[in-house]
C-alpha positions, 0 to 999 in steps of 0.5 A: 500500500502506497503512503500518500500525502496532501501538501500546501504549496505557497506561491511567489504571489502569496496564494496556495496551491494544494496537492496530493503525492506519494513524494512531496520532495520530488513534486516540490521540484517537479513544481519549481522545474515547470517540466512535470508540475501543475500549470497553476505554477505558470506565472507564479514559482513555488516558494515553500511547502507549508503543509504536510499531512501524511496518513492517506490513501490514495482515496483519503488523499483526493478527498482531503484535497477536495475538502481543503480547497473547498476552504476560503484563504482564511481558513487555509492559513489557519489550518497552516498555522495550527498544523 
């Protein structure tokens, strides 16, 4: 069983992009790389991961994904900040 994680990712111009992976390191550079990373980060560069939930499946994964991006900015900085 594959251990999947969900990430925040702050962006030069101050927004969070959130996604799932089996490896945040190599998405993180895949990210910064523009080669493999998300077309959100056309425009804007990652700067930093500041959040990191471990624990999932890929199933709990998406839909923990589903759940945060549903949230509005103020409560993604508190779910960053109380992490």
């Amino acid at each position: 069983m594959s251990h999947w994680y969900v990430y925040i990712i702050r962006a030069t111009d101050q927004s969070l992009y959130t996604g799932i992976t089996t490896d945040v390191e190599r998405r993180f550079a895949e990210h910064q790389s523009g080669r493999a990373g998300a077309k959100y980060f056309r425009g804007r560069s990652p700067v930093e991961i500041v959040l990191v939930e471990s624990g999932h499946d890929r199933s709990s994964a998406s839909i923990r994904e589903a759940q945060i991006k549903k949230l509005s900015r103020e409560q993604k900085l508190e779910l960053i900040d109380c992490s």
